[in-house]
N, C-alpha and C positions, 0 to 999 in steps of 0.2 A: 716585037715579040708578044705573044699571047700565051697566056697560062690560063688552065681551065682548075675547078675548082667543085665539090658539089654545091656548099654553100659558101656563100663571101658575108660577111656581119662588114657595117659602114658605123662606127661607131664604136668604141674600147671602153667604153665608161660603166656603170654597174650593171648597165641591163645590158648591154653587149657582150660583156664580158662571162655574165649568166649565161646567156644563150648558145654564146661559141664553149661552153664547158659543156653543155645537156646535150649537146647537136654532137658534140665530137665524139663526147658518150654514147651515142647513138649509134657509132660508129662513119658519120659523115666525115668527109673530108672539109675544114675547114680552116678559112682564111680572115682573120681580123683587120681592118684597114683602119688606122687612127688618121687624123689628118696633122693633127700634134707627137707628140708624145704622149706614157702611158704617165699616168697622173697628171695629167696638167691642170692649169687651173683657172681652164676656162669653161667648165662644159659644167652642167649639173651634179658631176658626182663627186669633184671636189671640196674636199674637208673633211675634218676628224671626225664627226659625229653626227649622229640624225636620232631623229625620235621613234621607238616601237611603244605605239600603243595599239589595242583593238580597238575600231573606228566605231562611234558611238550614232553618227548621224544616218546614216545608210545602208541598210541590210547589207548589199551586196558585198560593200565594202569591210564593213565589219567581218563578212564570213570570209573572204581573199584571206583577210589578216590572220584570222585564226590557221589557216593554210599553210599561208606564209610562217608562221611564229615556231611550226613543229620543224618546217623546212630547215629554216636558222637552228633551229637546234641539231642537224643533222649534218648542215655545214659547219658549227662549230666542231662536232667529235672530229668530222673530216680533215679539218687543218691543224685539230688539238691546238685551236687558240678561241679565245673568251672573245665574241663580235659584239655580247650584248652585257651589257653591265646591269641590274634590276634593281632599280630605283624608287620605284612606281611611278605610276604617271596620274595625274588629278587636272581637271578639269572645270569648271566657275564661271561665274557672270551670266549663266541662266535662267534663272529663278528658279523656284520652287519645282513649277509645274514642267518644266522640259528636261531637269535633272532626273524626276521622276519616270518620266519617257523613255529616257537614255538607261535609266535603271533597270528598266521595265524589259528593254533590248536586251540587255546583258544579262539579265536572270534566263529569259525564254533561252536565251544563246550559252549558256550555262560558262559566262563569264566570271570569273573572281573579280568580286565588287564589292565598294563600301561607300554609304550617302556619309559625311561629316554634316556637322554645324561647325560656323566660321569660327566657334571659339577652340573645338575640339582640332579646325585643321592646321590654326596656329601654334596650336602647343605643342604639334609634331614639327612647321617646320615654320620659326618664329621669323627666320628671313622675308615670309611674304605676307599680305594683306590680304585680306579675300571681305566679301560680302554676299552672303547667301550661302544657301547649302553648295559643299563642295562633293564632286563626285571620285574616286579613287579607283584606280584600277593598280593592285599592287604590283602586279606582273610588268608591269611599264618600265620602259626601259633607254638606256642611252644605246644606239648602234654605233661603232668603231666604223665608220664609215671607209677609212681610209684604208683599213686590214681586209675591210670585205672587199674593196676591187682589189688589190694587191694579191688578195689569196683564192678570184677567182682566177685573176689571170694564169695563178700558178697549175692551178686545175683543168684548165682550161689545157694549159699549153701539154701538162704530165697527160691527157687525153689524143694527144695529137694535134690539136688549132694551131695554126701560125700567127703570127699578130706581128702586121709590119707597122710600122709609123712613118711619120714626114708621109703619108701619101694619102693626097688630097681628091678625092672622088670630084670630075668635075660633071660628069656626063652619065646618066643612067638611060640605057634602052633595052628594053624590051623583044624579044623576039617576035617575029610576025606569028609560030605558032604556038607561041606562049609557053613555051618548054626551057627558056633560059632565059640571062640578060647578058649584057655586055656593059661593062663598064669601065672608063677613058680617066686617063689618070694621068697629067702631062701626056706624054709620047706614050703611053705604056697603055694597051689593052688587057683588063682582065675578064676573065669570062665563068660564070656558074652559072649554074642549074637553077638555082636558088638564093634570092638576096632577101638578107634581115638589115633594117635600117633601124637604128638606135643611136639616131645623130642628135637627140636631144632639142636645140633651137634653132639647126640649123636642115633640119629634117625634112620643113613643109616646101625649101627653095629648092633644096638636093631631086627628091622628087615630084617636084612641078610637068608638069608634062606627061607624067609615068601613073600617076593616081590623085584623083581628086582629094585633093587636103585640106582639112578646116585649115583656117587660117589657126599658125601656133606663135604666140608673141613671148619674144624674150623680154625679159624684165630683170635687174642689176639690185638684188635684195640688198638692205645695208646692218645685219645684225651686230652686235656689239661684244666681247668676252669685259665682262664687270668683275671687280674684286671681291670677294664677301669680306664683310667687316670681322666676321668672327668664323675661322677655319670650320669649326668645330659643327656647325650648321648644316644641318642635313637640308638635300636639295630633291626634291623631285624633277622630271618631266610635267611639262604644265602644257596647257593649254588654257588661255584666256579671254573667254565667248564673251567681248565686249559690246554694248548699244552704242556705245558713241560714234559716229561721225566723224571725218574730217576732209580737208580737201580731195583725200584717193580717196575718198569712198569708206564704207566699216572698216572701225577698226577690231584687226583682232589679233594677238598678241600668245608669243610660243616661248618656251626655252628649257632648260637643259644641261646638267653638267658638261665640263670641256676642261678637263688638267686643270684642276685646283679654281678655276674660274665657273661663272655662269651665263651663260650665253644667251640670249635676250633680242626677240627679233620681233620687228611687226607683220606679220602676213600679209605677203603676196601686197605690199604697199610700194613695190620699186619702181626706179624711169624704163621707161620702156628701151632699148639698148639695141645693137647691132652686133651681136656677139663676137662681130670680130674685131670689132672697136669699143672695148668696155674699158673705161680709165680706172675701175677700179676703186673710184674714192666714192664716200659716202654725201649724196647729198643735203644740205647744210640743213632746210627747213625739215624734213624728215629728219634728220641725225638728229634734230632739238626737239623733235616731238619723242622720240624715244627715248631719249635723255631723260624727259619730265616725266615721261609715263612711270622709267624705272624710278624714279627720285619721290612718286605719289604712290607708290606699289609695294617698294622692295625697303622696305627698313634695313634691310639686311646685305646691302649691296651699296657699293661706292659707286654713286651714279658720277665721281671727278675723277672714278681713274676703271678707265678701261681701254679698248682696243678693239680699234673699226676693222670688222673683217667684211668680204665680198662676196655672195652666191647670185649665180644666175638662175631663174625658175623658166620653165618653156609651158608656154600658160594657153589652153584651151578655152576659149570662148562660154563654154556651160559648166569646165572645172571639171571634166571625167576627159578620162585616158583616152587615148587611141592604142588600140591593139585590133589587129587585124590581116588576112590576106588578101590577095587581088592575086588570083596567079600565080606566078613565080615569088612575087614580091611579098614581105611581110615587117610588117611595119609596129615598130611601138614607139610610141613617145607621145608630148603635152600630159609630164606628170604633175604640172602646177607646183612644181616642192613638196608631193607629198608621196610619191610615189618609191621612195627607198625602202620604207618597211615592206615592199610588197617585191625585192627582189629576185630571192628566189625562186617564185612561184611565177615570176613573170619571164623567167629563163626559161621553167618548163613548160610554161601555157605557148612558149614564141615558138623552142622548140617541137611541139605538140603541131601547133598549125603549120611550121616548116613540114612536118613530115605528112601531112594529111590529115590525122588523126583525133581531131580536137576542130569545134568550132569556136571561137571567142565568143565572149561574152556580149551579147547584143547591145547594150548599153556602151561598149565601147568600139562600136562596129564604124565605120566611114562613112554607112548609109544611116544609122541615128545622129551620129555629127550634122550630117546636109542635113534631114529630117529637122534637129532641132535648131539649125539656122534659119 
């Protein structure tokens, strides 16, 4: 049996889930295909919480976030539930001179900013250590991660999108006049006009054959939820731009309220994994380098009692996105782990190029990817 469709989304995770609510809105007829179930907790978008800050190292990105940030606020009144909790977010381990830089971005970009001295940003939050000027964006924030796909799906579906699960995309083709795809699912043919793929790490194999794709590598993060010693202890979002080295390469170190806990991770430092075969546990020599990192960092956190949790990251070779069309087909993913603040915007930029109307962003095109391999 065949069922046609306008657009089919390959992927139920946050940006899929974006995309099949903007698209349905649009008035599209739309089909979600999970190959799991919905939350599951294998894909990128699994877990309670992610970081909103405006991105301080790259114009282009900084200006998405501010996009993004009105977006979120527009999807909150819509569900009338709180996705961002405001914390602020701060930043460290730059020196002097690239704090000022980062300053310097966010005044021209008429960001809310503040430079501390280490002694003034310990007296706000005494659980952490810092050394050099620290940079503050107050507007920073924890994202409910787990409420935003849960309440786009609901959007999505109160739009019209369908969202099946258990079915597993094995086969994408293309029509010879480029006006549709066909896609092989067990015994089962589906067919649309229009395919959005936001399969996360499993993306660049799904369509191999169908568009040329940087290679997108999964990686099995092993961040930690730590106790604070003392409840009472204000925590921001961090970000920790550290010099040192180690076996993976720079270290550079994140975290973040999480339910009474503080969540504690080292960037984009994990084993390289086979998404469909991730065991899930923390590996030993990494778990102990972040052990110690917290244990030299955090006065304020019980680096002997906490609780290893698992994210998977789908990691691009130069660390910028792919978002893009070829045809029928339109593709997003390789958000490195950083790409949840920029959800909503990345629902309506997908939807935008689904309908014709929008060119992506050159920097995340398929032909700068080749380019810059």
């Amino acid at each position: 049996m065949t069922h046609s469709y306008d657009v089919a989304v390959i992927g139920a995770g946050a940006m899929g889930s974006a995309a099949a609510r903007a698209l349905a809105r649009s008035g599209r007829e739309v089909l979600v295909l999970e190959q799991l179930g919905l939350g599951h907790d294998r894909g990128g978008s699994h877990g309670r919480t992610r970081i909103f800050r405006v991105g301080t190292e790259q114009t282009h990105y900084l200006e998405m976030a501010q996009q993004a940030r009105s977006l979120w606020g527009e999807l909150e009144s819509e569900l009338d539930t709180r996705l961002l909790t405001v914390t602020g977010a701060v930043e460290h381990g730059l020196g002097a001179g690239v704090i000022a830089d980062f300053s310097g971005l966010l005044t021209e970009h008429r960001v809310d900013h503040l430079v501390l001295d280490p002694g003034e940003a310990t007296t706000r939050w005494p659980g952490m250590r810092f050394e050099g000027p620290v940079l503050l964006q107050p507007g920073g924030a924890v994202i409910h991660a787990d409420r935003v796909v849960a309440g786009l799906q609901r959007l999505a579906r109160d739009a019209g999108a369908t969202f099946r699960t258990g079915v597993r995309v094995e086969q994408v083709t293309v029509d010879s006049d480029g006006d549709g795809v066909g896609l092989r699912a067990g015994d089962e043919t589906i067919r649309a006009r229009r395919l959005v793929v936001t399969a996360g790490p499993w993306t660049a194999s799904l369509l191999a054959g169908v568009l040329t794709m940087p290679a997108i590598t999964a990686t099995q993060e092993q961040p930690r939820l730590f106790e604070p010693r003392d409840p009472a202890h204000a925590w921001p979002c961090f970000v920790h731009w550290r010099h040192e080295t180690g076996e993976w390469g720079r270290i550079e170190s994140y975290g973040l309220l999480e339910d009474g806990t503080v969540k504690v991770g080292l960037h984009a430092g994990g084993v390289v994994v086979d998404p469909d075969h991730r065991d899930f546990l923390p590996e030993p020599r990494r778990d102990e380098v972040l052990r110690s990192y917290v244990r030299d960092w955090f006065p304020g956190l019980d680096a002997d009692r906490s609780t290893a949790i698992s994210c998977v990251y789908d990691n691009t070779d130069n660390g910028d996105f792919v978002i893009d069309r070829v045809g029928p087909v339109t593709v997003a993913a390789g958000f490195n782990g950083e790409g949840f603040k920029f959800v909503p915007w990345v629902g309506e930029l997908v939807r935008d190029l689904v309908l014709g109307v929008a060119e992506p962003p050159a920097i995340f095109t398929l032909a700068r990817h080749r380019s810059a391999r």
